[in-house]
MMTF fields as JSON, N, C-alpha, C and O atoms, coordinates in Angstrom:
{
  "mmtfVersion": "1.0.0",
  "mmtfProducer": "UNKNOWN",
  "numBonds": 395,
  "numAtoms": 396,
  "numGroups": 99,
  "numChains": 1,
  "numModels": 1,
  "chainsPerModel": [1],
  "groupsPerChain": [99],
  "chainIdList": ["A"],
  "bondAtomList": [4, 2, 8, 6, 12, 10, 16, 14, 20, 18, 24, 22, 28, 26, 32, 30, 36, 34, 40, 38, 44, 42, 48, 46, 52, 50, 56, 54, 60, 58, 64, 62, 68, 66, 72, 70, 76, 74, 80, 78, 84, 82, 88, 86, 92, 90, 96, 94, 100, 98, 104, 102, 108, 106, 112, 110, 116, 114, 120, 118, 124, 122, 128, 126, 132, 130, 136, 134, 140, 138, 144, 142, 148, 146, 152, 150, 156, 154, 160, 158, 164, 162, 168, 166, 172, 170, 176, 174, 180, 178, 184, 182, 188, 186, 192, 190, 196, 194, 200, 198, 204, 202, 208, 206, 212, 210, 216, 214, 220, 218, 224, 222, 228, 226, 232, 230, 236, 234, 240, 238, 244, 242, 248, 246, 252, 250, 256, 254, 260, 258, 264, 262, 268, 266, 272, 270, 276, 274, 280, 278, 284, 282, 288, 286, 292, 290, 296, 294, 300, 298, 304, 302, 308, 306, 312, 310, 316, 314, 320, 318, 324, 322, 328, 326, 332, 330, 336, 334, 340, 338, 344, 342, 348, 346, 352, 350, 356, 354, 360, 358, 364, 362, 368, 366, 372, 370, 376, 374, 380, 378, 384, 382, 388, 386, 392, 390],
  "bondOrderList": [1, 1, 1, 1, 1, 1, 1, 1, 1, 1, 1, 1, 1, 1, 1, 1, 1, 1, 1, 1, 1, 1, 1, 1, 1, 1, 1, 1, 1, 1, 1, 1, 1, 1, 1, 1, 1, 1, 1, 1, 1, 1, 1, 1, 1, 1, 1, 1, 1, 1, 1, 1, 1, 1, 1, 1, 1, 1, 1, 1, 1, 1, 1, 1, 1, 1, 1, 1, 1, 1, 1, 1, 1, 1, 1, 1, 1, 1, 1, 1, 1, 1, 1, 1, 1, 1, 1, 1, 1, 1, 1, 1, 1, 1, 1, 1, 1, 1],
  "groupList": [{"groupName": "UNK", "atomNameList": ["N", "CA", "C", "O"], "elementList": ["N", "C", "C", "O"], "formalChargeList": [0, 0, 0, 0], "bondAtomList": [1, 0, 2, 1, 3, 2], "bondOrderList": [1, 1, 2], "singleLetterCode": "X", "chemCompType": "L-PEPTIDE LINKING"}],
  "groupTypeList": [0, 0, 0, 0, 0, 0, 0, 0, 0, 0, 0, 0, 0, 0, 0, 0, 0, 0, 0, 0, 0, 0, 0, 0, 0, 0, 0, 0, 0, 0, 0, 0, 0, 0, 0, 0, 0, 0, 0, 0, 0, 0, 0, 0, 0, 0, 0, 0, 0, 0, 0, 0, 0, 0, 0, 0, 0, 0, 0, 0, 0, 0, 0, 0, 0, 0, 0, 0, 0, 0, 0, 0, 0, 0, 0, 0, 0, 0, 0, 0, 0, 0, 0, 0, 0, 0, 0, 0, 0, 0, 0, 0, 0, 0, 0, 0, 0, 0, 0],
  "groupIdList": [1, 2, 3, 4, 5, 6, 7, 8, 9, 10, 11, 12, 13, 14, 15, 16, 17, 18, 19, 20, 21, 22, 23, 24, 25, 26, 27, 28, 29, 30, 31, 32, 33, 34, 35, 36, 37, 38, 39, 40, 41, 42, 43, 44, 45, 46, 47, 48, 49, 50, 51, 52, 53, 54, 55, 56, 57, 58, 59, 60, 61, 62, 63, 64, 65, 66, 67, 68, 69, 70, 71, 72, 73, 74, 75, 76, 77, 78, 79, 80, 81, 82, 83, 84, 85, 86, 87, 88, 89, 90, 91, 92, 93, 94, 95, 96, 97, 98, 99],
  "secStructList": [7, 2, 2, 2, 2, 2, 2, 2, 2, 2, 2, 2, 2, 2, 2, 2, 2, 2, 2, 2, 6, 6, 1, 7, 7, 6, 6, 7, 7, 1, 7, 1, 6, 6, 1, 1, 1, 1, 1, 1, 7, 1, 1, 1, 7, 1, 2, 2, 2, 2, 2, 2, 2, 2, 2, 2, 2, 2, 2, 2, 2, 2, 2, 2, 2, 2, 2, 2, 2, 2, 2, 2, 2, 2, 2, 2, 2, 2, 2, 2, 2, 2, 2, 2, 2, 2, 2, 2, 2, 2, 2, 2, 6, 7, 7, 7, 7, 7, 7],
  "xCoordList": [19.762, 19.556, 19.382, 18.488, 20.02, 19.965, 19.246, 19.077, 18.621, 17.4, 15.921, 14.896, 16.177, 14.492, 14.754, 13.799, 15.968, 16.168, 15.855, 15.309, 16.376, 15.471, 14.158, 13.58, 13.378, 12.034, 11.742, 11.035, 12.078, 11.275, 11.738, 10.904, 13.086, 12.683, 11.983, 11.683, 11.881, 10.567, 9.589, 8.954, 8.575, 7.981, 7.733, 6.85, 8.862, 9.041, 8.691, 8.061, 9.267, 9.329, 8.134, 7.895, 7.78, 5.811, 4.961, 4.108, 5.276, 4.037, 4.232, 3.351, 5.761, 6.165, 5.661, 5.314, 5.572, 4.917, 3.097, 2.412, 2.824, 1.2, 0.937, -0.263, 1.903, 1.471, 1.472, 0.65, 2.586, 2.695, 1.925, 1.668, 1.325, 0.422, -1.118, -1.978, -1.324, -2.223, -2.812, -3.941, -1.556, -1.536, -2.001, -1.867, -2.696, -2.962, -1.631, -0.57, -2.36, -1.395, -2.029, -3.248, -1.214, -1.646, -3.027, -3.943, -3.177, -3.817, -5.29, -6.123, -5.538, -6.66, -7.745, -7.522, -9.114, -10.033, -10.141, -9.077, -10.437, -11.2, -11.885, -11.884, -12.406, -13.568, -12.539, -12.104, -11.915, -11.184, -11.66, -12.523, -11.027, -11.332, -12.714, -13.476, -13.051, -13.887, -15.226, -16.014, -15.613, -16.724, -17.466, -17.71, -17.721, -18.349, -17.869, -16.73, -18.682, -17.946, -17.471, -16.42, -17.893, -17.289, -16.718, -15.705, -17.521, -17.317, -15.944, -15.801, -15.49, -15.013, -16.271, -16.154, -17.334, -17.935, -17.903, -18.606, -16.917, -16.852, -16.04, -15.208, -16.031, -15.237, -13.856, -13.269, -13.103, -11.975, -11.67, -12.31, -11.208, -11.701, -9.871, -8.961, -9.918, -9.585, -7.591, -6.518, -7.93, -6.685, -5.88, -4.664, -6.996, -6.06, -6.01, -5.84, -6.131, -5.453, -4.761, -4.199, -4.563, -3.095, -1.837, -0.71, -2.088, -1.273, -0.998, 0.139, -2.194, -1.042, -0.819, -0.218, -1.089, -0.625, 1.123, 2.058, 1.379, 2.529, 3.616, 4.771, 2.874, 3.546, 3.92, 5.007, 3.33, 3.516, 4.409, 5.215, 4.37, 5.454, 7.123, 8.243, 6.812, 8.253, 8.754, 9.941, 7.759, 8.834, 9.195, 10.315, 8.166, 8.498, 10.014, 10.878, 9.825, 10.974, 12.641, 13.48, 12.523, 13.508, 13.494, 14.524, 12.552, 13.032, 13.412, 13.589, 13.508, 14.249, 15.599, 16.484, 15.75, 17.096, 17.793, 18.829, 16.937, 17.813, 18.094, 19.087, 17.19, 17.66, 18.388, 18.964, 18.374, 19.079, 20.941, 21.868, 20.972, 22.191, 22.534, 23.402, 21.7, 22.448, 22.387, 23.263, 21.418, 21.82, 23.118, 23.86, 23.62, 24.923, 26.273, 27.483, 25.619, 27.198, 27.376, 28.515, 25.96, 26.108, 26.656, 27.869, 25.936, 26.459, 27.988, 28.682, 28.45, 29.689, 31.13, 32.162, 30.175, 31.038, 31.036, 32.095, 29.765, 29.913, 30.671, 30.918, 30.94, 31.815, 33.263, 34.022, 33.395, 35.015, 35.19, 36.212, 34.238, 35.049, 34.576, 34.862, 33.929, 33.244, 34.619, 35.306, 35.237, 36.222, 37.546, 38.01, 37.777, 39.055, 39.397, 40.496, 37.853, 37.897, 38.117, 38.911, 37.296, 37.274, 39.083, 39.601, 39.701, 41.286, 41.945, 42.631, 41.757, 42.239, 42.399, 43.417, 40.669, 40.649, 41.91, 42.72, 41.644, 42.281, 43.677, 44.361, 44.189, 45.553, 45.956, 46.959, 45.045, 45.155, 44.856, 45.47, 43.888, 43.218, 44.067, 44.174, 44.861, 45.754, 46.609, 47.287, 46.277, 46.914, 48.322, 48.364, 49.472, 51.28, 51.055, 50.46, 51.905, 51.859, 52.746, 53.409, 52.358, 53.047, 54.583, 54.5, 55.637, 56.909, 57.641, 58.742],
  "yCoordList": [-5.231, -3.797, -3.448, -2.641, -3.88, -3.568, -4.318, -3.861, -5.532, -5.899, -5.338, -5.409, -4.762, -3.716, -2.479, -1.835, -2.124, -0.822, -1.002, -0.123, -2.721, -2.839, -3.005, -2.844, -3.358, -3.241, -1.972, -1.692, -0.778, 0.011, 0.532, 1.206, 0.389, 1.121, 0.686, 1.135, -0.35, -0.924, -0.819, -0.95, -0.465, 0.24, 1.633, 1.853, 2.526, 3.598, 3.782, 4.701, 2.707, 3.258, 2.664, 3.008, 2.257, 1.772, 2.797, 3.17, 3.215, 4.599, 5.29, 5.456, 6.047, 6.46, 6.643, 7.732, 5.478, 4.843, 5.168, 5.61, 4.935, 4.637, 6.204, 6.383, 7.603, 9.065, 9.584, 10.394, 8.937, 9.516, 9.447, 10.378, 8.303, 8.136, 8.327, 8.189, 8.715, 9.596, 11.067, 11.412, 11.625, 12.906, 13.137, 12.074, 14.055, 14.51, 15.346, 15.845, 15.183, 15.927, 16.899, 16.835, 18.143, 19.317, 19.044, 19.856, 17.888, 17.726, 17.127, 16.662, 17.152, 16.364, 17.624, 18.829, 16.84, 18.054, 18.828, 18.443, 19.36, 19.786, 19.878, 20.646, 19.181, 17.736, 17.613, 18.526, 15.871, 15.541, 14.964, 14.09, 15.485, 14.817, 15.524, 14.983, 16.637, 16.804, 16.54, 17.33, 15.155, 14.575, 14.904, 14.153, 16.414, 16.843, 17.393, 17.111, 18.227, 18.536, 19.765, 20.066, 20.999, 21.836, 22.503, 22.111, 23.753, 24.146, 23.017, 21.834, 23.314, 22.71, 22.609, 23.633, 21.962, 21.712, 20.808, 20.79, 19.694, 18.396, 18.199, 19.098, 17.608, 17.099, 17.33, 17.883, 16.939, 17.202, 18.122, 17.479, 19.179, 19.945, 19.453, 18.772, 20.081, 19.266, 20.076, 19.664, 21.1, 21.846, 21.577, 21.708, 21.066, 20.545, 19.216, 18.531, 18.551, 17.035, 16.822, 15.734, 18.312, 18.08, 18.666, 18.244, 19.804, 19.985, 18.85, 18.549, 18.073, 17.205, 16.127, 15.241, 15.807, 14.8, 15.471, 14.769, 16.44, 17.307, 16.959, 16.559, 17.24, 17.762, 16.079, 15.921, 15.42, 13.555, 13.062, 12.251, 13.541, 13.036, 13.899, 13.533, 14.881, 15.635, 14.791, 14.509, 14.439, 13.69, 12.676, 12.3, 11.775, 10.304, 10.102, 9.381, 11.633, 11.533, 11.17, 10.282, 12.553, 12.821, 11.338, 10.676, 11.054, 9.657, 8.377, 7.265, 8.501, 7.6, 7.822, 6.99, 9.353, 9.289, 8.996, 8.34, 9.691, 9.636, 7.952, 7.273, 7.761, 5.628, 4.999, 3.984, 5.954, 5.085, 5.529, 4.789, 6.79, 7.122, 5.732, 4.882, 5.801, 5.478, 3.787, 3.042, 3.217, 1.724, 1.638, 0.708, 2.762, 2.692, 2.961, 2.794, 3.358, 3.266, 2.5, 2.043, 1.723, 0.262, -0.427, -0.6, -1.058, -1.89, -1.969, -2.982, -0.342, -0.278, -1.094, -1.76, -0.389, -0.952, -2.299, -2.911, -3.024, -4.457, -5.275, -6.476, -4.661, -5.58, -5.266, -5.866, -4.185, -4.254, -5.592, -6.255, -6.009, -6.981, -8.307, -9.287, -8.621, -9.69, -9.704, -10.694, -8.604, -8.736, -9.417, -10.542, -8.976, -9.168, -10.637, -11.152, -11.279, -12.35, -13.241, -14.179, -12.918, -13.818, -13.648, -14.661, -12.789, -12.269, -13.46, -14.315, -13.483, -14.371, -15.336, -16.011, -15.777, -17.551, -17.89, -18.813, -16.673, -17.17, -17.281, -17.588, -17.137, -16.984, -18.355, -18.913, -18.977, -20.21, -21.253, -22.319, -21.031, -22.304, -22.133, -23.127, -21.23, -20.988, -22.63, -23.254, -22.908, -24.112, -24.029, -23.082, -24.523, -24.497, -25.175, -26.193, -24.018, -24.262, -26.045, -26.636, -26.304, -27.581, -27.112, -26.276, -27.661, -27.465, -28.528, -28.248],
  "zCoordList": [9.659, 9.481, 8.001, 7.748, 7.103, 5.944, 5.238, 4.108, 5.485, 5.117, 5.408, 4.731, 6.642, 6.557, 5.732, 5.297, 5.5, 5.204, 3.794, 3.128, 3.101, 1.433, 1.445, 0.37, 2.62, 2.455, 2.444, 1.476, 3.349, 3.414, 2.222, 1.617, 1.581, -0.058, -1.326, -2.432, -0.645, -1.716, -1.585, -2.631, -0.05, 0.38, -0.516, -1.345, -0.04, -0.399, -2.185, -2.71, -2.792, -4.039, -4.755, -5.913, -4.46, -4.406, -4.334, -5.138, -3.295, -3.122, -4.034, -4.877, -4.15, -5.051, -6.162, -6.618, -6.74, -8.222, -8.166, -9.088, -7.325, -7.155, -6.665, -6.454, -6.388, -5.804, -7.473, -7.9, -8.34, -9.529, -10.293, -11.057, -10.303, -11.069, -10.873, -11.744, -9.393, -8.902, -9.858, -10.206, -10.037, -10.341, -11.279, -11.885, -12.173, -13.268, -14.092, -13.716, -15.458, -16.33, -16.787, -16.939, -17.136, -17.981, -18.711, -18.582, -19.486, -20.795, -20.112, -20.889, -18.829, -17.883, -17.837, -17.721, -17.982, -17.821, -16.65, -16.166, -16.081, -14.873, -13.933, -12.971, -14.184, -13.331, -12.469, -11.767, -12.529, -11.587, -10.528, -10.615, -9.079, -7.689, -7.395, -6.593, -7.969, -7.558, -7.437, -6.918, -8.023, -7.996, -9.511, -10.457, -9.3, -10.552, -11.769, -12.142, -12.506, -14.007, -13.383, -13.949, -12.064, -11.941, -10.84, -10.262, -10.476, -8.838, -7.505, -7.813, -6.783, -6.091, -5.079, -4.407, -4.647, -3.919, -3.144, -2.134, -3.526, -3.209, -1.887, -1.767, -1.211, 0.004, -0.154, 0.776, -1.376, -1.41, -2.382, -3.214, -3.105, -4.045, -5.044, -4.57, -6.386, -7.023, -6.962, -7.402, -6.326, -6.156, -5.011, -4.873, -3.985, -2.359, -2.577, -1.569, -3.811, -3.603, -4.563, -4.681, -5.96, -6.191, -5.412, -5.672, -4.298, -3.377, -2.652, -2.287, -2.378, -1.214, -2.064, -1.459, -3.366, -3.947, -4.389, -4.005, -4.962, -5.178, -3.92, -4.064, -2.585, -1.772, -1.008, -0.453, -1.047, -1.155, -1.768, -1.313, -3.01, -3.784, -3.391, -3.745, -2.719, -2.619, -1.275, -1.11, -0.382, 0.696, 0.476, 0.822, -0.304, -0.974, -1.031, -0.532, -2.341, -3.029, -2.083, -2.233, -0.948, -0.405, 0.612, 0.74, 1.101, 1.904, 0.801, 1.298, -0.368, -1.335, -1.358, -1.158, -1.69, -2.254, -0.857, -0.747, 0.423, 2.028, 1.943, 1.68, 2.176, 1.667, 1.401, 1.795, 0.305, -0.766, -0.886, -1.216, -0.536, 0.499, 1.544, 1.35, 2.527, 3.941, 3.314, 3.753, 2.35, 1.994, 1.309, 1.626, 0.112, -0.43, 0.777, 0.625, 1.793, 2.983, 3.298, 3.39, 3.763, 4.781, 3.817, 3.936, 2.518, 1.641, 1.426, 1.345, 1.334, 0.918, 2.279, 2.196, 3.498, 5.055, 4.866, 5.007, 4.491, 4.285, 3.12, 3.226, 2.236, 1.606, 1.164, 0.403, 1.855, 2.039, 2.922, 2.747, 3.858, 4.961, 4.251, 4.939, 3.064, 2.065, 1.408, 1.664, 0.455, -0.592, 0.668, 0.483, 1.282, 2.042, 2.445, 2.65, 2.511, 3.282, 1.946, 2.013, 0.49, -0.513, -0.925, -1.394, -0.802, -1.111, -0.227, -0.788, 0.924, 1.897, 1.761, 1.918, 1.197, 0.729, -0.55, -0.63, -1.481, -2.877, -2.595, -3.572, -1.677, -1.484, -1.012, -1.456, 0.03, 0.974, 0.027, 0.092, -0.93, -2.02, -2.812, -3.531, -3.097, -4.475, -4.66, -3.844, -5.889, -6.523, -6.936, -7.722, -6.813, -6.889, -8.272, -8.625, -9.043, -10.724, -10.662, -9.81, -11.814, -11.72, -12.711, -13.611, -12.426, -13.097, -14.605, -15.08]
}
């Protein structure tokens, strides 16, 4: 279970990386997606694919951090019963000081 759950955040944080860098910055001409130097004429126009690039990156986001939540519980359920067992051993292997 918690091995697909690190794929899909690596998954996750991939796109992530590759929606961000999709995006334009302030300092970007105007052109853009839209094929040309102006008009939105183009198939995709240059304002509805920074909305859904925007709006991509906001679920990304939230199915990371959701992730990355429910991997820090499991992890955590699992090694309380890891520490207990290594406690166990050290007690049984424990070496009798010499006198």
């Amino acid at each position: 279970m918690i091995d697909i759950l690190l794929v899909v955040h690596m998954v996750i944080a991939a796109l992530l990386i590759v929606v961000i860098l999709m995006q334009k910055t302030g300092s970007d001409s105007l052109g853009g997606l839209s094929g040309g130097g102006g008009g939105g004429s183009g198939l995709v126009s240059a304002r509805s694919a920074a909305n859904f690039l925007t709006r991509t990156t906001i679920v990304l986001a939230a199915l990371f951090m959701i992730n990355a939540i429910i991997l820090a519980n499991l992890s955590g359920k699992k090694d309380s019963g890891i520490s207990n067992t290594i406690e166990e051993q050290l007690e049984v292997d424990a070496v009798p000081m010499a006198k």
